[in-house]
C-alpha positions in Angstrom: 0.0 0.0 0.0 1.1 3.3 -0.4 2.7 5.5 2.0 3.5 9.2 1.1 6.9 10.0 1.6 6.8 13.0 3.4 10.5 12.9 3.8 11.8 12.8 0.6 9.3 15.2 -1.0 9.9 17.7 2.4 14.0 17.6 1.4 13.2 18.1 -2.0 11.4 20.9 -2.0 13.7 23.0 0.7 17.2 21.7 -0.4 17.0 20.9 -4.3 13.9 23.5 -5.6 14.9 26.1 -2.9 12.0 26.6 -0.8 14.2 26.7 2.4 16.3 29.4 0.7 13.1 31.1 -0.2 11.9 31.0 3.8 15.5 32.1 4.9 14.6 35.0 2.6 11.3 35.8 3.9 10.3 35.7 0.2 7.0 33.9 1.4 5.1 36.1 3.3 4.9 34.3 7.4 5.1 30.7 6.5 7.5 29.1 8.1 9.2 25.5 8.4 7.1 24.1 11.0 3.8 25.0 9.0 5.6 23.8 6.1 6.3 20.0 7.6 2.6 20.4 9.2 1.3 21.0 6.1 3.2 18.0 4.1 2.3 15.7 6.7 -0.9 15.9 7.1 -1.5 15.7 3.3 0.3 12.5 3.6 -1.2 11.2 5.8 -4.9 12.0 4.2 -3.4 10.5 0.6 -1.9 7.1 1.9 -5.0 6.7 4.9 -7.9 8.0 3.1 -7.5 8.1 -1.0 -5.3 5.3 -1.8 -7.0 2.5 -0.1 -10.1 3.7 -2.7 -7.8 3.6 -5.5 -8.3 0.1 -6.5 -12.2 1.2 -5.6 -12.3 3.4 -8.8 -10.3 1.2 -10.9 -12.7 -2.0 -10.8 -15.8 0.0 -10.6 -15.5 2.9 -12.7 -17.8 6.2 -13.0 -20.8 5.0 -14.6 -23.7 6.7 -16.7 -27.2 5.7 -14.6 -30.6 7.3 -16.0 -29.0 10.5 -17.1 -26.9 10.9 -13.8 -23.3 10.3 -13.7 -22.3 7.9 -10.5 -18.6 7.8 -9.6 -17.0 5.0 -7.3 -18.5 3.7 -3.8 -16.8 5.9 -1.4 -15.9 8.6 -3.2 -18.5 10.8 -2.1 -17.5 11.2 1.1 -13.6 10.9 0.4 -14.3 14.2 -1.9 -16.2 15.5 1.0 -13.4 14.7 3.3 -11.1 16.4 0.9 -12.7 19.5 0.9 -13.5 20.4 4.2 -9.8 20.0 5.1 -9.2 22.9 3.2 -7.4 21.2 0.6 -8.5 23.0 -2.7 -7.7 25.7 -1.4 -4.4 26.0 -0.6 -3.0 28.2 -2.9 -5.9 30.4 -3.7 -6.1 34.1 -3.4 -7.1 35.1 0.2 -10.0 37.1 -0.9 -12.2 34.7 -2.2 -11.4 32.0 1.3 -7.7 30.8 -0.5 -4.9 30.1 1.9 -2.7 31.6 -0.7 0.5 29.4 0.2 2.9 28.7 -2.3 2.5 26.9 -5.7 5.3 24.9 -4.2 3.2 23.4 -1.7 0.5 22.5 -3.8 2.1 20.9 -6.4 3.7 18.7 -3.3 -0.1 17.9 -2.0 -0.9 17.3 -5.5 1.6 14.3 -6.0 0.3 12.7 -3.1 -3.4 13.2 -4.0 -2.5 11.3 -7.3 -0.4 8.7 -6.1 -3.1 7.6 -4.2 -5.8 7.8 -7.0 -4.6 9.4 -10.6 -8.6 9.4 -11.2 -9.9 10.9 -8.0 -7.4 14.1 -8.0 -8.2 14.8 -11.9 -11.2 16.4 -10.3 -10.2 18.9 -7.9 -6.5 19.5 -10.4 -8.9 20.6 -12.7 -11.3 22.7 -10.1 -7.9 24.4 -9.2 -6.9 25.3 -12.8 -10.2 26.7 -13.4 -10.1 28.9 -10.2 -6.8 30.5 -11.0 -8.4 31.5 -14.9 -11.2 33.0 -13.6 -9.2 34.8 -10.8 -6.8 36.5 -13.4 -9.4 37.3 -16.0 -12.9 37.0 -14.5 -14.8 40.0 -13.9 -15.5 41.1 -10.4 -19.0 40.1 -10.6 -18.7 36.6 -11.9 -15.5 36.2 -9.0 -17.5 36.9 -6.3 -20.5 35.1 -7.6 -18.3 31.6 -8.5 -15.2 32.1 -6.7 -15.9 31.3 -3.2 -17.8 27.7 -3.5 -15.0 26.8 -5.8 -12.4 27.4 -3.7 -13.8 25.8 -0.8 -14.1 22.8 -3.0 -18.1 23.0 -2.7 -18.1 23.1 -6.5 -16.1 21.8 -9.3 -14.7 23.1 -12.6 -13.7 21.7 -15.5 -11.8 22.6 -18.8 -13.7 22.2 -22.2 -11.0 22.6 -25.1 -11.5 19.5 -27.4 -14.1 18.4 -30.3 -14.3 15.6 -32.4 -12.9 16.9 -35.3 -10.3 19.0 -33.7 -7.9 17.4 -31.6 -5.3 19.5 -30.7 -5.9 22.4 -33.2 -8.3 24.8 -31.5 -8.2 27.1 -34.3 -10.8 24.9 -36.7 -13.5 24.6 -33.2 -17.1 24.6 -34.2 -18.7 25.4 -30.9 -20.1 29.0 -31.2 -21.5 31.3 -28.7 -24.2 33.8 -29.7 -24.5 37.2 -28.0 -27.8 38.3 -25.8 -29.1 41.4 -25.1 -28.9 41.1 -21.4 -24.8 40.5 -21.5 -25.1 37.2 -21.4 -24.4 33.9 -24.2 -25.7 31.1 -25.7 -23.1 28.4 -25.9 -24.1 25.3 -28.7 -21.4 22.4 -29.0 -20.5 19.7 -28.1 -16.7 18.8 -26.3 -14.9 15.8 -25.7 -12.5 14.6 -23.3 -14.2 16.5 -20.3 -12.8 15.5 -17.2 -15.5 15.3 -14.7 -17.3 16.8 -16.8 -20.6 15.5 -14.8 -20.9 13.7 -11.2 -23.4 14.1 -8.5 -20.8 14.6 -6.1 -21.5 18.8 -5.6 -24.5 20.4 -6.3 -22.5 22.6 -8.9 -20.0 22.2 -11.9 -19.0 25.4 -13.4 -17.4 25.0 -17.1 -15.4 26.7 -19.0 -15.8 26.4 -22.4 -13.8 27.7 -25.4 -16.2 28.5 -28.0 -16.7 31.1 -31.4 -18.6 34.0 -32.1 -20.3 34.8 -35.4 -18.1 37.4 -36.6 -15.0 35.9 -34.6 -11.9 36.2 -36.7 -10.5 32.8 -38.2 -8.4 30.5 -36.5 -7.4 30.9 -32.3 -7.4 34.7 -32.5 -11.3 34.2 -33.1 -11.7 32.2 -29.6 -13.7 33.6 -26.5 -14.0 31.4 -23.5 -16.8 31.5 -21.4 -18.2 30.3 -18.3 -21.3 27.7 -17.9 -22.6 26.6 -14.6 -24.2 23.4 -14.7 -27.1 24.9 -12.7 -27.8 28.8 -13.3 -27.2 30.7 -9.9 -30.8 31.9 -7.9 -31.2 35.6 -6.4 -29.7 34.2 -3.3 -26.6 33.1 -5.4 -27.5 29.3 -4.7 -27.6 26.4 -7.5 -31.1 27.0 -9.6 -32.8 25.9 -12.3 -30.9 23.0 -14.7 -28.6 24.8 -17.6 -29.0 23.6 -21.2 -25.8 21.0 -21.1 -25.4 17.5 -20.3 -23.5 14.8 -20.5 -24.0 12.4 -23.6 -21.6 9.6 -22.8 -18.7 8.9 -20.5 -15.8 7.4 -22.7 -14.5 3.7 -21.7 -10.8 4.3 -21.6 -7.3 2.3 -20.7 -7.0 3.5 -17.2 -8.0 6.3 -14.9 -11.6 4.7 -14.6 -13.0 6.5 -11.8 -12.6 9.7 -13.8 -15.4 10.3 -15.4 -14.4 11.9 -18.8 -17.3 12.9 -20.7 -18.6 14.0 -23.8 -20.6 17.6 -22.8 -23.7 18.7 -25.3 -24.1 22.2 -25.3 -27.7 23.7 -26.3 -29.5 21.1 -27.8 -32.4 22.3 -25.8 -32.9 19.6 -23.3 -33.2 22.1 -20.5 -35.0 25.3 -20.3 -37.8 27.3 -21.9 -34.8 28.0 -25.1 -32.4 25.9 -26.7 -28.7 27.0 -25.8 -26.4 27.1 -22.2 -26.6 30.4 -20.8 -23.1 31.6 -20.2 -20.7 34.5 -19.0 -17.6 36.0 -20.9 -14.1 35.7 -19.3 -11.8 38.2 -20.4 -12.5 39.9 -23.6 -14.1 38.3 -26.7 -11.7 36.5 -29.0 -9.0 36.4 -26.0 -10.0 33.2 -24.6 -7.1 31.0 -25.7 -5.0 33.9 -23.7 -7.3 33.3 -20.6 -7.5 30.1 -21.2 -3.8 29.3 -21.0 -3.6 30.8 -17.7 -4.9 27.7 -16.8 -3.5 25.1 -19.3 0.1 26.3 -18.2 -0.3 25.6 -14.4 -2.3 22.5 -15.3 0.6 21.2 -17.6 3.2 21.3 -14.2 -0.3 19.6 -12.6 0.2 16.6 -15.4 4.0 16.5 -14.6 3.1 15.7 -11.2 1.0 12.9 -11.8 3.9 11.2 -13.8 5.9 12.0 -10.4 3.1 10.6 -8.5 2.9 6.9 -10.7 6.3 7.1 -10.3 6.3 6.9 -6.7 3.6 4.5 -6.3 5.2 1.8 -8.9 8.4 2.0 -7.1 7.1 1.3 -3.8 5.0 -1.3 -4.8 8.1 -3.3 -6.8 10.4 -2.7 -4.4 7.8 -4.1 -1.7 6.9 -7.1 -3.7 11.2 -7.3 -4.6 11.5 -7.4 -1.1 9.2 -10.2 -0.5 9.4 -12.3 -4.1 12.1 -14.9 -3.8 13.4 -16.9 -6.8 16.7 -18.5 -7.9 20.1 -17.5 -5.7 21.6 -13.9 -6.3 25.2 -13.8 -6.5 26.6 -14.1 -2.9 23.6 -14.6 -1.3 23.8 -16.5 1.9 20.8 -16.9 3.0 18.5 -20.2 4.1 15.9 -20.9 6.3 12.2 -21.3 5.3 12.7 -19.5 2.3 14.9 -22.8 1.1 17.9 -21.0 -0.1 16.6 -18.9 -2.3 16.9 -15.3 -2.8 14.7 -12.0 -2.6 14.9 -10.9 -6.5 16.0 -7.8 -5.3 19.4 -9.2 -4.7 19.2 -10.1 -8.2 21.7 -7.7 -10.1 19.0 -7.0 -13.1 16.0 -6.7 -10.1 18.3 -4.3 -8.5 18.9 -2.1 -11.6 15.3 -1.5 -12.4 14.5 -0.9 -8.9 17.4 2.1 -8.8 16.2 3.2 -12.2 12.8 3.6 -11.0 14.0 5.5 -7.9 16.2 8.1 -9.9 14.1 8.8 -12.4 11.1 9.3 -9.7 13.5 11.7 -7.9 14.4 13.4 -11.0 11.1 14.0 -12.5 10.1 15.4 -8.7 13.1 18.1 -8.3 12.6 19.1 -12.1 8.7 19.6 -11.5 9.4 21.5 -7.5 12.1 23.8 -9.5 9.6 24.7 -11.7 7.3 25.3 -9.5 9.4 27.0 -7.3 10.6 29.5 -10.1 6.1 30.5 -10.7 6.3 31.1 -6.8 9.2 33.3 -7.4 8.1 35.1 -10.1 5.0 36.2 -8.4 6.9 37.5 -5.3 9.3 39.5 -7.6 9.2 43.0 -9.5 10.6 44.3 -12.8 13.8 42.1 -13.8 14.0 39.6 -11.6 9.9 38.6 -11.9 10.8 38.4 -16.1 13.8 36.1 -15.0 11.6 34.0 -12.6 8.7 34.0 -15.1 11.2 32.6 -17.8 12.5 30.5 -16.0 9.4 28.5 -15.1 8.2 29.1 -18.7 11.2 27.0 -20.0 11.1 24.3 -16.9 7.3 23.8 -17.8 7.6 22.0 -21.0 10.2 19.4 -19.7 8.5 19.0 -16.2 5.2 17.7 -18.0 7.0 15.9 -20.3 10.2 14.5 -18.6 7.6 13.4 -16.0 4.6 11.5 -17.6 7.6 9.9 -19.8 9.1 8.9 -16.8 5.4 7.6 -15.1 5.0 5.2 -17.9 8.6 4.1 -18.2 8.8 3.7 -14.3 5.2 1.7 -14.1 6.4 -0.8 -17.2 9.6 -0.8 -15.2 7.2 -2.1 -12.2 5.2 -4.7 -13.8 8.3 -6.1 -15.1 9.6 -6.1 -11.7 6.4 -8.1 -10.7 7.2 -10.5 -13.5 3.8 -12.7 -14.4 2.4 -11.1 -11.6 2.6 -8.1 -12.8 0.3 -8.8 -15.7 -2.2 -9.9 -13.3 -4.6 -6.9 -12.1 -4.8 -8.2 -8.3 -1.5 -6.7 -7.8 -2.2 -3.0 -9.0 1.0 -3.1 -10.8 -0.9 -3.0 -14.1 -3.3 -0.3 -13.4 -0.1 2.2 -12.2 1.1 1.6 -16.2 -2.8 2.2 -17.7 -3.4 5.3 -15.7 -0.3 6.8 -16.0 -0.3 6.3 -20.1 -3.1 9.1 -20.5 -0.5 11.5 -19.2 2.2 11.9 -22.0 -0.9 13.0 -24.0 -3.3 15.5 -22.2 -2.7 19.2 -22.1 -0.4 19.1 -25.0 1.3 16.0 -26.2 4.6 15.6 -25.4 5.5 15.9 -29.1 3.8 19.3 -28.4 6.0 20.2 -25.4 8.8 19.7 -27.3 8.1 22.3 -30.0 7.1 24.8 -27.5 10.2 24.1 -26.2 12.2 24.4 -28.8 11.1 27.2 -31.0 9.7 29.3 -27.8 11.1 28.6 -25.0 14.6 28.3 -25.8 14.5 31.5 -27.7 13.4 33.9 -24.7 15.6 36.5 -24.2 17.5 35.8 -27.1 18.2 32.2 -25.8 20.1 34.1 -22.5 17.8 32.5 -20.7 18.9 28.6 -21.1 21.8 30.0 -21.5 21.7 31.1 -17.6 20.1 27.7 -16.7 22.8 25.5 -18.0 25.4 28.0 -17.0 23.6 27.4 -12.9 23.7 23.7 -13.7 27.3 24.1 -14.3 28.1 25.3 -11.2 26.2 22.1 -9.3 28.7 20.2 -11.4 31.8 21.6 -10.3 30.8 21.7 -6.9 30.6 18.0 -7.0 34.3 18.0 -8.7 35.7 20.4 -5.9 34.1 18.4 -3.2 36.2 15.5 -3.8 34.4 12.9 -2.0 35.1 9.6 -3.7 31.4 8.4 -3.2 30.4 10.6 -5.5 32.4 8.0 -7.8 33.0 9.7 -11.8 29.8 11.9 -10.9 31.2 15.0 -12.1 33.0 14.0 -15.3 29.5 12.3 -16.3 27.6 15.6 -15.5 29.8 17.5 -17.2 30.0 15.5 -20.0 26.3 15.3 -20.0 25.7 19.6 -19.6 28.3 19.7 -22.7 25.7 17.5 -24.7 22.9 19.9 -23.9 24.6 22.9 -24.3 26.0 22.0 -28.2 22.6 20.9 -28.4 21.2 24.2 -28.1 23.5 25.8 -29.9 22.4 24.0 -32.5 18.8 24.5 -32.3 19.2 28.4 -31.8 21.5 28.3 -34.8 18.7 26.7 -36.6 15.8 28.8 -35.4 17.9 32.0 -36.5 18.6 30.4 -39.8 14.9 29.9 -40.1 15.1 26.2 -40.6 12.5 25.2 -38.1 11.6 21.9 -39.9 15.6 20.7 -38.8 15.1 21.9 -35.1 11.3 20.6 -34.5 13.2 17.4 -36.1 15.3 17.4 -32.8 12.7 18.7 -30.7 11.7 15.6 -28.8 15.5 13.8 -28.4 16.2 17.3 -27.1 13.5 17.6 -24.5 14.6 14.2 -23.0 18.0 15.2 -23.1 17.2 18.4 -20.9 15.6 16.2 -18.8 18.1 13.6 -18.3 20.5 16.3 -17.6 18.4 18.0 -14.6 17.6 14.8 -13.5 21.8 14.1 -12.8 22.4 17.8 -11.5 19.4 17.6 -9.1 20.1 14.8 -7.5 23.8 15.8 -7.5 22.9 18.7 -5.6 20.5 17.1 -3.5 23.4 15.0 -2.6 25.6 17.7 -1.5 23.5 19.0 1.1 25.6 17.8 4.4 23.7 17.7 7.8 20.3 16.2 6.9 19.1 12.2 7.0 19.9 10.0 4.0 22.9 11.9 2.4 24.6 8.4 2.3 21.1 7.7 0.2 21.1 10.4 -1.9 24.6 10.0 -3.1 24.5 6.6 -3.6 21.4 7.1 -5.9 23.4 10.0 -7.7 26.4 8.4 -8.4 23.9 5.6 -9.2 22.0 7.7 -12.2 25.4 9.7 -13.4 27.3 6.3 -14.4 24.2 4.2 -15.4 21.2 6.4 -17.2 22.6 9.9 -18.1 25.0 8.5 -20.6 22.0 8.6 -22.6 22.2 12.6 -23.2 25.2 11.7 -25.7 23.0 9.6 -28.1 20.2 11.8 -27.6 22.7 15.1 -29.0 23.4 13.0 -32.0 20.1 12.4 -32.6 19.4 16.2 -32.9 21.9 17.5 -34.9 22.4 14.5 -36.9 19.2 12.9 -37.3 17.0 15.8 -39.2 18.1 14.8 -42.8 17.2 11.4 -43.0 14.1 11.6 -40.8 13.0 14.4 -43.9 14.1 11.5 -46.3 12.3 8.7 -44.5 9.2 10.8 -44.7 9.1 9.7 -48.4 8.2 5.8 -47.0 4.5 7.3 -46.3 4.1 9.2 -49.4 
C-alpha cells in the first residue's frame, strides 16, 4: 500500500527547488518551516490513509452513466467530502475569495500525493484548481464573487472544455459557437470531448469553461472567447437554480483512470430550459480566450507533470515491496537459508536491482525538475521588474520538460514495475498494471509531449534571445563543479558524467538556436523531442547531484549513492540523444518519403 513520503518530497522541496532558501529570505510572506512539515504531513497522511485505499475502488468500478446521472466510485463521495473540508482546494488560492494563498510549491507537493493515491480521484479537484486560478486572473469582479468562493472551498467543481471531435489539438478549426444576448449574457451550442468530470453528483454545482466562437470571430485561435457555464444557473440568493442547457451524452471507456469520469458535454441542444442554448458569462475579452485560457493550461501542464511524479512513486514502492518479498533462484553471494529454502529475494538479483534504482532516480528526477519549476512561478510572483521576467522565464522554459520528462518517466517507471512483478505483474490483483494504464493518458493531455517539445524548442529556448537557457545551463554548471571540488570519492565519476552530459545539452542548443535564427524550423522541430529528453536527463543528474551535496540532513549516504547511481548508469543517454538532434534531421525528412 502506499505510504507518502513526506521525507523525501519535504527535502526536496527545501534543499534541491529552494523553498528553504526562499523562507531564509522571507520571500513567502509568514510561512514558516514548521507550518511547512505540518502541512506536508498531514496531506500524507490524508493521501496514503484515506484516498489510496479507494484507488483500486475506482479502478474496478468505474464512473458509470445511470438514467441520465453520472455515478462515480463507492466511497468517493465522502472521500471528496473529506477532501474538501480539510481545506485542501484551497491551498494556494487568493485570500479574498477563502484561498490560503500558500505557495505553488506546496500544492504541487499535496498534488503528488493526492495522485499517487488515486490518478482518477485528484483529476477532479486538479482541474477545479486550474479553473479557479483562470477565472481569478481574468474574470470580472461580478462573476469572482459570484463563483469564486464555492469553488475554492471545493463546494463546486470546474472543468476545462478545449477539445471536439474533429479537432484534436488544433483549436483554431473549433465549431462550438457562442451567440451574444441582449442582457450580457451567451448562448453556448457544441458539443466537447475529453471532459474530465465533466458531470458527477458529487456537488450540487460544476461550473465550465468552455472555449467557443462567435459569429463574426476572426478565423483560427485569435477568433476564440472562452466562457463560463454553470451546470445549474445561480438563484437571487446566489445558490444552484434551475438546470442549464448541457449535459453529459456519454462517459468514454478508456485504458485506465476509470474512476474519472471523462465525458462527452452537449451544449444547447435544448434539453433544459424554456430555449435551446447554455446560458453563459464572458471571461476576459471576446476572441481572447485561448489567452485566458492558458492561464490555466500552463499551471495544469506542471499539474500533469506531477502525476507522472506521482505513478512514479507508487510503482516504485509497490516493486520494491513485492522485490522485497518475491524470492526466486540465488543472487550472486547470497547467503541466506531458512524457510525461504535457499533462495533469494529478487531484489538481490543484479537486473531486479537495476530497475529498482532506475525507478528511484528517475522518480526523484522527474520530482526536483517539476518542484524547481514550481518553485521559479512562486518566485516570479513574489518579484518585480527584472527579476519577476527572470523567474517567469524560467518557469516558462522548466514547464515543458516537467510535464513531459515526468509523464515519460510515469509510464517508463510503471512498465519498469510490472516487469519487476514478472507474471504477476500482468495480473490486475496486484495493481502493478493499473499504475502503467493510468499513467499512459499523461504523456498526452494538455499538449502532447511531441507538443511540449516544439514549444520548447522554438519558444522557450529563444526567450531572451536564448540568455535564458543560456543562464540555466550556466547554474547547472556550477552544481557540477561543486561535485568535482568536493572530492568525495562516493560521488564515484559523478562529475565528469555531469559535465560531460551539460556539454551535450549545451552544443545541443547551440544547434537548435542556430537553426531557429537560420529559419530552418523543420531541422530543429526534427530534434525537438530527443532534445526535450536530453534536458531532462541532464536535470535529473544535476538535481540529484545537488540534493546529494547537502551535508547535515538524513539519507545523504542515500542520496549519493542514488546519484552516483543515475550519473554512471542512465545519463550516458544525453550523448545519443545530442546526435540524434543535430544529426538525425536529414534522414528523418528523407524517410518521410516511406508514407508518401
Amino acid at each position: 500500500m502506499y505510504r507518502a513520503p513526506v521525507e523525501d518530497i519535504a527535502f526536496t522541496l527545501k534543499h534541491v527547488a529552494g523553498l528553504a532558501k526562499a523562507l531564509d529570505d522571507g520571500r513567502l510572506g509568514d510561512l514558516s518551516d514548521d507550518l511547512v512539515d505540518a502541512i506536508l504531513s498531514e496531506a500524507g497522511r490524508f493521501a496514503s490513509d484515506e484516498v489510496a485505499p479507494l484507488g483500486a475502488v475506482g479502478d474496478t468500478q468505474g464512473a458509470r452513466l445511470v438514467d441520465g446521472k453520472v455515478l462515480v466510485p463507492d466511497g468517493w463521495d465522502a472521500l471528496y467530502r473529506h477532501w474538501a473540508e480539510g481545506g485542501w482546494n484551497s491551498l494556494a488560492a487568493h485570500p479574498d475569495f477563502g484561498g490560503q494563498g500558500l505557495p505553488h510549491m506546496l500544492n504541487v507537493a499535496a498534488l503528488e500525493m493526492w495522485n499517487s493515491g488515486s490518478m482518477a480521484f485528484a483529476l477532479g479537484p486538479t482541474l477545479t484548481m486550474g479553473a479557479v486560478e483562470a477565472l481569478t486572473v481574468h474574470g470580472s469582479e461580478a462573476l469572482k464573487a459570484a463563483y469564486l468562493p464555492k469553488m475554492i472551498s471545493g463546494e463546486w467543481t470546474g472543468t476545462m472544455n478545449l477539445t471536439e471531435p474533429h479537432a484534436g489539438s488544433d483549436l483554431g478549426v473549433m465549431k462550438t459557437r457562442a451567440e451574444r444576448r441582449d442582457d450580457g449574457s451567451y448562448r453556448i451550442f457544441g458539443q466537447k470531448i475529453y471532459i474530465t468530470w465533466g458531470d458527477h453528483e458529487i456537488t450540487d454545482n460544476i461550473i465550465h469553461l468552455v472555449l467557443a466562437r462567435l459569429p463574426d470571430a476572426p478565423a483560427g485561435t485569435r477568433g476564440i472567447s472562452l466562457f463560463l457555464v454553470p451546470k445549474f444557473l445561480l438563484d437571487a440568493d446566489g445558490a444552484p437554480g434551475a438546470r442549464n442547457d448541457l449535459h453529459c451524452h456519454s462517459l468514454e471507456h478508456k485504458l485506465g483512470i476509470h474512476g474519472s469520469p471523462t465525458c462527452t458535454m452537449i451544449y444547447g441542444d435544448g434539453r433544459f430550459g424554456e430555449e435551446a442554448g447554455a446560458i453563459g458569462y464572458l471571461i476576459g475579452e471576446e476572441n481572447r480566450g485561448l489567452a485566458c485560457m492558458f492561464t490555466m493550461m500552463n499551471n495544469a501542464r506542471l499539474a500533469v507533470g506531477m502525476q507522472g511524479v506521482a505513478i512514479c512513486e507508487a510503482a516504485t514502492q509497490k516493486a520494491i515491496a513485492y522485490a522485497r518479498e518475491r524470492t526466486q533462484g540465488k543472487a550472486p553471494g547470497w547467503s541466506g537459508s531458512g524457510d525461504k529454502g535457499g533462495m533469494s529475494p529478487i531484489i538481490e538479483h543484479p537486473d531486479v536491482a537495476r530497475m529498482l534504482l532506475t525507478m528511484k532516480a528517475l522518480t526523484q528526477g522527474a520530482r526536483a525538475i517539476c518542484y524547481t519549476c514550481a518553485h521559479a512561478t512562486d518566485m516570479g510572483h513574489h518579484s518585480e521588474g527584472d527579476e519577476a521576467k527572470q523567474w517567469a522565464e524560467r518557469a516558462a522554459l522548466l514547464t515543458p520538460i516537467a510535464k513531459s520528462f515526468a509523464t515519460d518517466a510515469g509510464v517508463d517507471v510503471a512498465s519498469l514495475g510490472i516487469q519487476v512483478h514478472g507474471g504477476m505483474g500482468f495480473i490486475e490483483e496486484t495493481g502493478a498494471a493499473r499504475l502503467w494504464r493510468d499513467a499512459r493518458i499523461a504523456p498526452i493531455y494538455e499538449g502532447t509531449n511531441g507538443i511540449q517539445a516544439a514549444d520548447l524548442v522554438t519558444r522557450k529556448l529563444p526567450l531572451s534571445d536564448g540568455n535564458q537557457v543560456r543562464g540555466l545551463i550556466a547554474d547547472l554548471k556550477d552544481i557540477a563543479e561543486q561535485v568535482r571540488s568536493a572530492n568525495d570519492v562516493g560521488f564515484g565519476t559523478t562529475a565528469e558524467r555531469l559535465s560531460a552530459s551539460l556539454a551535450d545539452l549545451e552544443e545541443a542548443t547551440e544547434w537548435l538556436l542556430a537553426r531557429l535564427a537560420d529559419g530552418n524550423v523543420a531541422a530543429a522541430l526534427s530534434g525537438a523531442t530527443p532534445y526535450q529528453r536530453l534536458f531532462g536527463l541532464a536535470l535529473t543528474g544535476v538535481y540529484l547531484a545537488k540534493g546529494a551535496l547537502v551535508t547535515g540532513e538524513a539519507g545523504r549516504d542515500q542520496r549519493l549513492l542514488l546519484c552516483r547511481f543515475a550519473a554512471e548508469n542512465l545519463i550516458a543517454e544525453t550523448a545519443a540523444l545530442k546526435d540524434r538532434v543535430v544529426n538525425g534531421a536529414e534522414s528523418l525528412a528523407a524517410a518521410r518519403a516511406l508514407f508518401a
